[in-house]
Predicted model as a PDB file, atoms N, CA, C, CB and O in Angstrom, pLDDT in the B-factor column:
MODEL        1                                                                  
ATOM      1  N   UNK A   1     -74.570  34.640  68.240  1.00 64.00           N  
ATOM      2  CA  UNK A   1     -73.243  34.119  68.023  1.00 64.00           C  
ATOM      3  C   UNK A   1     -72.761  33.496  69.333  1.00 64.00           C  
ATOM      4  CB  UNK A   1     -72.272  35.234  67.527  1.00 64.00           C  
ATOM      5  O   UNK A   1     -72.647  34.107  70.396  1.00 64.00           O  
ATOM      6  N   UNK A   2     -72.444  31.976  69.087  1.00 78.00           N  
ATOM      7  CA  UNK A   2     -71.580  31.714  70.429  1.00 78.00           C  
ATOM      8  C   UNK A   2     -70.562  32.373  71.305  1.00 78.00           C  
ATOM      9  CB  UNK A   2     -70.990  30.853  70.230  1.00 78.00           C  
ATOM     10  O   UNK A   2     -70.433  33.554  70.982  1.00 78.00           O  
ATOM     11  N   UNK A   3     -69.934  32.082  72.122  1.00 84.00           N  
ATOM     12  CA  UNK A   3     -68.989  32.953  72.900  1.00 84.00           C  
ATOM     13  C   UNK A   3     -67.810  31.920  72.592  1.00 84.00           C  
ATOM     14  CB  UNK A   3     -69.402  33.302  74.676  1.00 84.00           C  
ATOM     15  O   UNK A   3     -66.883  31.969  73.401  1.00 84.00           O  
ATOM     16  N   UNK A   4     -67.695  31.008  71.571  1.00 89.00           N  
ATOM     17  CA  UNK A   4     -66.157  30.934  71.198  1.00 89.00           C  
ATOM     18  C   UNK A   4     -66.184  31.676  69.609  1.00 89.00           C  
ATOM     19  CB  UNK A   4     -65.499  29.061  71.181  1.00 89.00           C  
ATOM     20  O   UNK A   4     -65.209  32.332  69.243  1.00 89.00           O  
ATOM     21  N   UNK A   5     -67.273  31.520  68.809  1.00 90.00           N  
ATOM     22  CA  UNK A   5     -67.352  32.006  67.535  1.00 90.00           C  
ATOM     23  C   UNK A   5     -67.040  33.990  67.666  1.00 90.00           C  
ATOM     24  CB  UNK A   5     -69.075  31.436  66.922  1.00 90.00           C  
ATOM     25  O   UNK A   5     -66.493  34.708  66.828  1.00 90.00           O  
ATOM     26  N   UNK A   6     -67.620  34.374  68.995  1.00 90.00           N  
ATOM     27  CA  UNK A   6     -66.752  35.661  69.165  1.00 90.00           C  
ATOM     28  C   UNK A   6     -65.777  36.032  70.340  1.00 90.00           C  
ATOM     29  CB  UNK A   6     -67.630  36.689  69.171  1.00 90.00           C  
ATOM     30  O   UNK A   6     -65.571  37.121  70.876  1.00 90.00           O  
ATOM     31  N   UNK A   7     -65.167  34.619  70.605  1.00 92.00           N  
ATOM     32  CA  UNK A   7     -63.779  34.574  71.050  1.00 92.00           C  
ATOM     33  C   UNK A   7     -62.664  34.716  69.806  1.00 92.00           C  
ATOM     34  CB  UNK A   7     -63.589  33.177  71.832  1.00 92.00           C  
ATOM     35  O   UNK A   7     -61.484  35.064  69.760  1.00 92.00           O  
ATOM     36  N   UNK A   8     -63.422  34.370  69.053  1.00 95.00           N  
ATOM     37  CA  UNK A   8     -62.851  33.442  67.765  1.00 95.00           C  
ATOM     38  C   UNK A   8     -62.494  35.346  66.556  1.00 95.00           C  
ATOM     39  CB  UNK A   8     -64.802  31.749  66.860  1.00 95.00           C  
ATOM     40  O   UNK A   8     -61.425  35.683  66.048  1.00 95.00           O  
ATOM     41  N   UNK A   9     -63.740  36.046  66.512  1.00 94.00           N  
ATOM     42  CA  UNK A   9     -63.608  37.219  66.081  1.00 94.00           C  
ATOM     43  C   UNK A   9     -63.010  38.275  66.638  1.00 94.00           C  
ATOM     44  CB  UNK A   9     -64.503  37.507  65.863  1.00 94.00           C  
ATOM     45  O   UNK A   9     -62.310  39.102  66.055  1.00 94.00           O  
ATOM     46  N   UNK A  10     -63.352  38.234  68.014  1.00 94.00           N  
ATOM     47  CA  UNK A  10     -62.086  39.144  68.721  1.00 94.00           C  
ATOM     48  C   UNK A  10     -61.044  38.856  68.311  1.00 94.00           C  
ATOM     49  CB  UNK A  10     -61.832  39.084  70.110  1.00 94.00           C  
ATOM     50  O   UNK A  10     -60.462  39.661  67.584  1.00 94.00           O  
ATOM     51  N   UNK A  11     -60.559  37.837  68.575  1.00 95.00           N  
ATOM     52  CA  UNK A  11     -58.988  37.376  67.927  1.00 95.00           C  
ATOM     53  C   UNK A  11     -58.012  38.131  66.593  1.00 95.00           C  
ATOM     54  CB  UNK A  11     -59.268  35.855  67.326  1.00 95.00           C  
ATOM     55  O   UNK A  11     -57.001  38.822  66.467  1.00 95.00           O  
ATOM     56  N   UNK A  12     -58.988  37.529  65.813  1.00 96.00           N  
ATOM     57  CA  UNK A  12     -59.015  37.965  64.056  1.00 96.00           C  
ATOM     58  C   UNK A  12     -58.964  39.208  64.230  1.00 96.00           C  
ATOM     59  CB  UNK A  12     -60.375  37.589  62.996  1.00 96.00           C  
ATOM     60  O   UNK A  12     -57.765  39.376  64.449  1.00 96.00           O  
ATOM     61  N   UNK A  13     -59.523  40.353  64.291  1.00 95.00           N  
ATOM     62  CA  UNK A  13     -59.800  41.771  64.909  1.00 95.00           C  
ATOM     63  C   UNK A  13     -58.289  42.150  65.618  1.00 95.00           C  
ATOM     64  CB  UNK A  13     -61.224  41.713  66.188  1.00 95.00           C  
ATOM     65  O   UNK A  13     -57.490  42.970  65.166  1.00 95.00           O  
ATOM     66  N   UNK A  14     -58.165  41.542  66.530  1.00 94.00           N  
ATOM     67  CA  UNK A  14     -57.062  42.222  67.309  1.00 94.00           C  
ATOM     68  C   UNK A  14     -55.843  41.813  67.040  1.00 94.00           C  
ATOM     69  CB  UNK A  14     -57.174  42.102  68.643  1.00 94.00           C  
ATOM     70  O   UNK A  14     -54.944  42.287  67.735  1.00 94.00           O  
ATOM     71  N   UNK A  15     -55.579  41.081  66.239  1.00 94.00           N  
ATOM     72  CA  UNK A  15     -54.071  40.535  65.435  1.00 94.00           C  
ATOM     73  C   UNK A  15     -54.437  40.824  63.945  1.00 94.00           C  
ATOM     74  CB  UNK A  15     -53.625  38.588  65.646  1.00 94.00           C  
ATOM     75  O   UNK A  15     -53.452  40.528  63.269  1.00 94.00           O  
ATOM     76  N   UNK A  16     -54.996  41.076  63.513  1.00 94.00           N  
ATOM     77  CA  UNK A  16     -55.343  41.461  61.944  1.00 94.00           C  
ATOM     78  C   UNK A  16     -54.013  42.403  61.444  1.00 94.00           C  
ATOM     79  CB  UNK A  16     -57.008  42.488  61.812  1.00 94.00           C  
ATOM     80  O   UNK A  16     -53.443  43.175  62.215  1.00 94.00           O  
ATOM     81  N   UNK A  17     -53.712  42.252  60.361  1.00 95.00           N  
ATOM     82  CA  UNK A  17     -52.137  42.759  60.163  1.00 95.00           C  
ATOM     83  C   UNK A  17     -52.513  44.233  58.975  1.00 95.00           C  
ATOM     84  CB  UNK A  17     -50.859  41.116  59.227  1.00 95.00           C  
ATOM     85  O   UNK A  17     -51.828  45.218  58.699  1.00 95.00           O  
ATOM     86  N   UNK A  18     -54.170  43.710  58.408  1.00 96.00           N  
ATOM     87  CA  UNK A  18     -54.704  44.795  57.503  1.00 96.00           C  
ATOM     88  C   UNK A  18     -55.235  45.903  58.211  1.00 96.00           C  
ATOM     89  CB  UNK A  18     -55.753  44.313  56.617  1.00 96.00           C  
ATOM     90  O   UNK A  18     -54.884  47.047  57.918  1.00 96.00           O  
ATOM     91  N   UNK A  19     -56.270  45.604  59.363  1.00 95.00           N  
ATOM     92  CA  UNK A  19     -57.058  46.834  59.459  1.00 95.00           C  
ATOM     93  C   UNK A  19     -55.504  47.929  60.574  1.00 95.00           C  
ATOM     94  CB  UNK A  19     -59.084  46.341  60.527  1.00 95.00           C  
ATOM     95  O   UNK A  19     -54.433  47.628  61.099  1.00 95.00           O  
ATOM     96  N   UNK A  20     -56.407  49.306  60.390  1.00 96.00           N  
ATOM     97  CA  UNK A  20     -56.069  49.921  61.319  1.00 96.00           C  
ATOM     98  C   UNK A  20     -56.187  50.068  62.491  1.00 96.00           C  
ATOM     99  CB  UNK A  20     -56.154  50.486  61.143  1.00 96.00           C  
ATOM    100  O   UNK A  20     -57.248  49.479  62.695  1.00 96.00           O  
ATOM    101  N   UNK A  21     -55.666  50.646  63.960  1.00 95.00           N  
ATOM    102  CA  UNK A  21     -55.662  50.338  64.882  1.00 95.00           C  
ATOM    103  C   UNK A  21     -57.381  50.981  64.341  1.00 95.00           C  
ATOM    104  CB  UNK A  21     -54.481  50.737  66.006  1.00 95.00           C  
ATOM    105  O   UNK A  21     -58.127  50.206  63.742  1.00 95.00           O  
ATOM    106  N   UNK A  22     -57.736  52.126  64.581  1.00 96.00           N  
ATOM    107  CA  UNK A  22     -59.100  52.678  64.988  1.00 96.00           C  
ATOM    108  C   UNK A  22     -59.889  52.214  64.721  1.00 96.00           C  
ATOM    109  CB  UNK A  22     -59.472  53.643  64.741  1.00 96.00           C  
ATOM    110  O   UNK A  22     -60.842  52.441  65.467  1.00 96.00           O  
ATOM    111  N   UNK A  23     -60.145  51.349  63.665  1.00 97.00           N  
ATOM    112  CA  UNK A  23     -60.677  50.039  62.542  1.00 97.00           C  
ATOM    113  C   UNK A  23     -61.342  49.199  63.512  1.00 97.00           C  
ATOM    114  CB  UNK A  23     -59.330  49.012  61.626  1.00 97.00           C  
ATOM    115  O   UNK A  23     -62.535  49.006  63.749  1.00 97.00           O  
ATOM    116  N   UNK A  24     -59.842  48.566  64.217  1.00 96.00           N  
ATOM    117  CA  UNK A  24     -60.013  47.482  64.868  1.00 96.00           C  
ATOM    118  C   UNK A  24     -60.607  47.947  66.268  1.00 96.00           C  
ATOM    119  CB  UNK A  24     -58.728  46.700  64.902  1.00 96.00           C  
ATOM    120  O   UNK A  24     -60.879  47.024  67.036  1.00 96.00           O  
ATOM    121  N   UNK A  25     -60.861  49.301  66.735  1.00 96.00           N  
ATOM    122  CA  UNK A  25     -61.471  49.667  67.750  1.00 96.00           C  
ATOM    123  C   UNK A  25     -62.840  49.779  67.775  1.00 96.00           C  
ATOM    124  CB  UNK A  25     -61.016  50.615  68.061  1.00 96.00           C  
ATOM    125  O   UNK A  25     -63.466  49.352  68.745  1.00 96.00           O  
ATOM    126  N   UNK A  26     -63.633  50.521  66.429  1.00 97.00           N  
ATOM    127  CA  UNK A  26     -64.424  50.738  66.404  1.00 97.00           C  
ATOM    128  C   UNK A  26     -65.271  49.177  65.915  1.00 97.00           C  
ATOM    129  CB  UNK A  26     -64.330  51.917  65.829  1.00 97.00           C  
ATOM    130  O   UNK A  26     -66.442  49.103  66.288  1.00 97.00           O  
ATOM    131  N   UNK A  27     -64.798  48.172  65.244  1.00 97.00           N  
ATOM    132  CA  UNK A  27     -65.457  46.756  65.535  1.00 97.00           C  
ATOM    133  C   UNK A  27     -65.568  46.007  66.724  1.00 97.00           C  
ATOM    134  CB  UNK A  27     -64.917  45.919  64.862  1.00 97.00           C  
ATOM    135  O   UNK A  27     -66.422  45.144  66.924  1.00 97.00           O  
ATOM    136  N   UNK A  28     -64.480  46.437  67.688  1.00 97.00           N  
ATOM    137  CA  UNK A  28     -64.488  45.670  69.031  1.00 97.00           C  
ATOM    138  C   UNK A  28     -65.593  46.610  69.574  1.00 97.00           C  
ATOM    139  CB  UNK A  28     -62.917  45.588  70.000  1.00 97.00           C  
ATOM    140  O   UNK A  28     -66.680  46.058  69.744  1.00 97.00           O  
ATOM    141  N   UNK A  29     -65.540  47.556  69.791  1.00 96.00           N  
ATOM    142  CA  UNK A  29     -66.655  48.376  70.636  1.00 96.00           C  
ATOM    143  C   UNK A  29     -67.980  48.364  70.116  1.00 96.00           C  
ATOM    144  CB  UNK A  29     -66.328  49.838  70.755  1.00 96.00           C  
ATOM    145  O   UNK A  29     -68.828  48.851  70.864  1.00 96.00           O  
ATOM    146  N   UNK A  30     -68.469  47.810  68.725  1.00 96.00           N  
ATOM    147  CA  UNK A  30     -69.080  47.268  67.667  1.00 96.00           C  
ATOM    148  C   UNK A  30     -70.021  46.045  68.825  1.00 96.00           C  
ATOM    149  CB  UNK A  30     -67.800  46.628  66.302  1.00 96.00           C  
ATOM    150  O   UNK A  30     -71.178  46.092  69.243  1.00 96.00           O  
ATOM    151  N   UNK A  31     -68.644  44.787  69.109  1.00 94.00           N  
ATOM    152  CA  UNK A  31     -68.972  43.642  69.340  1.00 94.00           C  
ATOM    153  C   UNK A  31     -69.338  43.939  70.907  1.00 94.00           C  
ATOM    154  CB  UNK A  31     -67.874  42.580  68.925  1.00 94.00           C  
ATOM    155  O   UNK A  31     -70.378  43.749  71.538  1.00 94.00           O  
ATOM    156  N   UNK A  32     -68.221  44.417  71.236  1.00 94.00           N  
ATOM    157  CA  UNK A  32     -68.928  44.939  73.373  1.00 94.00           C  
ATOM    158  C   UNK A  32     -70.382  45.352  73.284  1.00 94.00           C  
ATOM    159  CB  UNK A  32     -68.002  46.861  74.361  1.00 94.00           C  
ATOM    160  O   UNK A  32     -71.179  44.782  74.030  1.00 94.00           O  
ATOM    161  N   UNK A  33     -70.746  46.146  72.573  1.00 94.00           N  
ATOM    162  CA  UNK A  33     -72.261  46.606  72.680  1.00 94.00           C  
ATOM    163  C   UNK A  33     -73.285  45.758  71.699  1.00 94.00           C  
ATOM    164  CB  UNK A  33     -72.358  48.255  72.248  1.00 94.00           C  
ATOM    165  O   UNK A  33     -74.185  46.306  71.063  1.00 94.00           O  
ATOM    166  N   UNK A  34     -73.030  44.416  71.672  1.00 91.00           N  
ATOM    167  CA  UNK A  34     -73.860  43.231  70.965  1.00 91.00           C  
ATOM    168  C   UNK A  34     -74.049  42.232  71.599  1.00 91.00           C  
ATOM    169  CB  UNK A  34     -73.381  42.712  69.868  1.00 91.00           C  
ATOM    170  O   UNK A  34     -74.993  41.551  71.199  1.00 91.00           O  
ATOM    171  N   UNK A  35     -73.215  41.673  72.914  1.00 90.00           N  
ATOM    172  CA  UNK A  35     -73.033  41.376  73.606  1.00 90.00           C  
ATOM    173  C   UNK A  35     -73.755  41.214  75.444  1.00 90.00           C  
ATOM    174  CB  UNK A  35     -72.288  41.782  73.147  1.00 90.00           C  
ATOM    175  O   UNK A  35     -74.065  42.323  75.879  1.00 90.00           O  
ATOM    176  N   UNK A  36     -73.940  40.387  76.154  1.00 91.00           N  
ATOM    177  CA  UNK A  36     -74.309  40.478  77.087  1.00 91.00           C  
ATOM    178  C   UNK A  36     -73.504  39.539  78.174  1.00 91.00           C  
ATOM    179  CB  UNK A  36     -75.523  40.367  76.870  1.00 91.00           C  
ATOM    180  O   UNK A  36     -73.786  39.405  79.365  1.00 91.00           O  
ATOM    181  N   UNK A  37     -72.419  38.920  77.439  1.00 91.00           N  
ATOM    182  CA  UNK A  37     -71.328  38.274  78.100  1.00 91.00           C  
ATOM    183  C   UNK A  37     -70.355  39.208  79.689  1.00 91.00           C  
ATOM    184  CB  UNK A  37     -70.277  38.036  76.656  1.00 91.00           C  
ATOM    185  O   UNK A  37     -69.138  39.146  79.518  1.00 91.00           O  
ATOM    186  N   UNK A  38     -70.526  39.525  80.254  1.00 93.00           N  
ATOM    187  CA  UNK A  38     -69.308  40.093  81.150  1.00 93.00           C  
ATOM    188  C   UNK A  38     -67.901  40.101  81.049  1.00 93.00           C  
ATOM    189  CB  UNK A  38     -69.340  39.606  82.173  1.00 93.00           C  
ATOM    190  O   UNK A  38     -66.990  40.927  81.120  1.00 93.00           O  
ATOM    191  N   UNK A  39     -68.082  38.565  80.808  1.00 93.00           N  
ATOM    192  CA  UNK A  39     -66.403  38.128  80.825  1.00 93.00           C  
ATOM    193  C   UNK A  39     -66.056  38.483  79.308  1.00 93.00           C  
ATOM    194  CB  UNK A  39     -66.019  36.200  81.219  1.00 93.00           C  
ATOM    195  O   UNK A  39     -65.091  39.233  79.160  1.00 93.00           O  
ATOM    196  N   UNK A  40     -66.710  38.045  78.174  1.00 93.00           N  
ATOM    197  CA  UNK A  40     -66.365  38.678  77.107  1.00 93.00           C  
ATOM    198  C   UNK A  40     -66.005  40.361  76.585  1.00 93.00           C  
ATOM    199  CB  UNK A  40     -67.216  38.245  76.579  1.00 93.00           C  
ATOM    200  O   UNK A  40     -65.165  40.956  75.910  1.00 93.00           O  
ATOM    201  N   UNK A  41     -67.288  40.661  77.417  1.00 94.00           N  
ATOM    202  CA  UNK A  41     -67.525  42.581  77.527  1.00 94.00           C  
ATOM    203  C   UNK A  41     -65.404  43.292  78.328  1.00 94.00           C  
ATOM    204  CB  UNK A  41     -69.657  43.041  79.626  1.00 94.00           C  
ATOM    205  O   UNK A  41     -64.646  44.215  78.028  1.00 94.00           O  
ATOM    206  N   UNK A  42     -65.385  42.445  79.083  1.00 96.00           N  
ATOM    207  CA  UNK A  42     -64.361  42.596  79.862  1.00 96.00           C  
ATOM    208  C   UNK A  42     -62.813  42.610  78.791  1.00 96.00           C  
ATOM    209  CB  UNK A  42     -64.516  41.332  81.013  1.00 96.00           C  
ATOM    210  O   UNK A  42     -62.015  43.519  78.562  1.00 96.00           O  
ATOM    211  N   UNK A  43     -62.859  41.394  78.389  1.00 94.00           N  
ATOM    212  CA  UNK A  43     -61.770  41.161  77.662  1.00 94.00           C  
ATOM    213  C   UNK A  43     -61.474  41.631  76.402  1.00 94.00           C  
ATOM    214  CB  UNK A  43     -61.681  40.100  77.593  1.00 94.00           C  
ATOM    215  O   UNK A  43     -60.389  41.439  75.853  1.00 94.00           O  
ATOM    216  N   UNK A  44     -62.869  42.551  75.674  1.00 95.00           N  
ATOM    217  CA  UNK A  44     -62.973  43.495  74.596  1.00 95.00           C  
ATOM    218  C   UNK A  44     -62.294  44.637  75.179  1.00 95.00           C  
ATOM    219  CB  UNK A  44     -64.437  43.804  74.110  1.00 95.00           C  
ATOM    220  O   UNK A  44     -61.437  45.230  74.524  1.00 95.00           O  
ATOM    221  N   UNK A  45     -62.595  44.985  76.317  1.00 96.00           N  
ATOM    222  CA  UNK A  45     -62.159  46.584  77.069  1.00 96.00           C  
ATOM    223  C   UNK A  45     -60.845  46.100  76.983  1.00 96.00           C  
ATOM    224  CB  UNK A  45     -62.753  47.156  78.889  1.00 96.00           C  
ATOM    225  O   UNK A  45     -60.108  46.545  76.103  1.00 96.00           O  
ATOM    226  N   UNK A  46     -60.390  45.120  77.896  1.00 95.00           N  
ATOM    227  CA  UNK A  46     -58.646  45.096  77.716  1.00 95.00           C  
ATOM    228  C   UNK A  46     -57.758  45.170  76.317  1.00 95.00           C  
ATOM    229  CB  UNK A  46     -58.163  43.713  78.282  1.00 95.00           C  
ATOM    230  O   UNK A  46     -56.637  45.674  76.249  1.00 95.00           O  
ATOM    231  N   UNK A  47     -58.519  44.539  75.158  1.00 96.00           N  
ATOM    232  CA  UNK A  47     -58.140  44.382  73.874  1.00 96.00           C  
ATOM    233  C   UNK A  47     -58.016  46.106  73.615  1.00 96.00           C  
ATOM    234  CB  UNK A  47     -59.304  43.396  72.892  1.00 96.00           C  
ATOM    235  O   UNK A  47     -56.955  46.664  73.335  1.00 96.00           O  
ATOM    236  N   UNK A  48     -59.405  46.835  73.782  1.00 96.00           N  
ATOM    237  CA  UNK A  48     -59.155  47.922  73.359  1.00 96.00           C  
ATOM    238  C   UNK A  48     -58.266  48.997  74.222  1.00 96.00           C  
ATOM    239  CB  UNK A  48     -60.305  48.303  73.057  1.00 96.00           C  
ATOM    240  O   UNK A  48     -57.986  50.039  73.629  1.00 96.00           O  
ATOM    241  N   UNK A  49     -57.905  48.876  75.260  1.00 96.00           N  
ATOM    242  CA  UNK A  49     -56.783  49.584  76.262  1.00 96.00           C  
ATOM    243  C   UNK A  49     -55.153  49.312  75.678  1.00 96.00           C  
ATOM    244  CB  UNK A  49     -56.946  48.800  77.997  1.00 96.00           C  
ATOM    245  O   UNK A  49     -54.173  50.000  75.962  1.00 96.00           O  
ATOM    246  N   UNK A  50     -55.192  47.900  74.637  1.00 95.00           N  
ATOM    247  CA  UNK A  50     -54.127  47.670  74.768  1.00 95.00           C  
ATOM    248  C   UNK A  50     -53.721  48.404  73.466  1.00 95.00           C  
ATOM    249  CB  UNK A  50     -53.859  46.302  75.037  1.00 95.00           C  
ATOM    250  O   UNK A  50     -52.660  48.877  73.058  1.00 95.00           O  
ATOM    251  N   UNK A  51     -55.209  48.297  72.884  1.00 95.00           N  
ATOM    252  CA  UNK A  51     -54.052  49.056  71.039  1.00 95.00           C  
ATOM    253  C   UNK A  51     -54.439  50.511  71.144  1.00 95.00           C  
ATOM    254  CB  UNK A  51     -54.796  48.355  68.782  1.00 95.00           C  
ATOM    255  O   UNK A  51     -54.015  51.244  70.250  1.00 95.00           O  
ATOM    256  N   UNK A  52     -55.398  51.201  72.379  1.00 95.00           N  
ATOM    257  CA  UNK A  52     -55.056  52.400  72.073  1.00 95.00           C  
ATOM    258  C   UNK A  52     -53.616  52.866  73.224  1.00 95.00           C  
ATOM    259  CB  UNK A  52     -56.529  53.317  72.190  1.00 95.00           C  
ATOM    260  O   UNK A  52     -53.410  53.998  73.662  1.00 95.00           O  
ATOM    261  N   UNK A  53     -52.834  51.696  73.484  1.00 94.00           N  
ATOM    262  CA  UNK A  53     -51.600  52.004  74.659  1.00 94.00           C  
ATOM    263  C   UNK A  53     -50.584  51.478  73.568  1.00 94.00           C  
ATOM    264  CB  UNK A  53     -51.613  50.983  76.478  1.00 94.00           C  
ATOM    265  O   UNK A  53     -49.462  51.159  73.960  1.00 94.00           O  
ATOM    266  N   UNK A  54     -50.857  51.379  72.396  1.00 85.00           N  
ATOM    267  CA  UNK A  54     -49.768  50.880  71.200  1.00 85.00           C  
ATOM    268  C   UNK A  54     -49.115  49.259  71.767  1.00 85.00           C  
ATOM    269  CB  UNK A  54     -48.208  52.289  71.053  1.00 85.00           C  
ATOM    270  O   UNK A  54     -48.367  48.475  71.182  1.00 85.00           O  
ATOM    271  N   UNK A  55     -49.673  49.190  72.954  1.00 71.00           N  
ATOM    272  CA  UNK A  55     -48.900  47.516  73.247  1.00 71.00           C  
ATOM    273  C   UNK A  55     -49.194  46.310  71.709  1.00 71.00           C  
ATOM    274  CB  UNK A  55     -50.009  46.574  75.075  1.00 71.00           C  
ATOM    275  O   UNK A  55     -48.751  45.162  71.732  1.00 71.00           O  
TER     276      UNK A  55                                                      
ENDMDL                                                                          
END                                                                             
């Protein structure tokens, strides 16, 4: 998968109005460990800091 096509799924994932927060954790941590991006790996961790900080 390109790195905008899972710029593109992080997104969807982390604004999704259906899933649940833990939902949406356990697919991001899903996508971090599929991955060999840094900068992507990076910006999954912040995504997931932010919805388990309820921001």
């Amino acid at each position: 998968m390109g790195n905008m096509a899972l710029m593109n799924k992080i997104w969807n994932i982390t604004n999704s109005r259906i899933l649940k927060t833990d939902d949406k954790i356990k697919m991001l941590e899903d996508l971090k460990n599929n991955t060999d991006d840094k900068v992507l790996i990076k910006i999954i961790e912040l995504d997931i800091e932010n919805l388990r900080s309820g921001v």
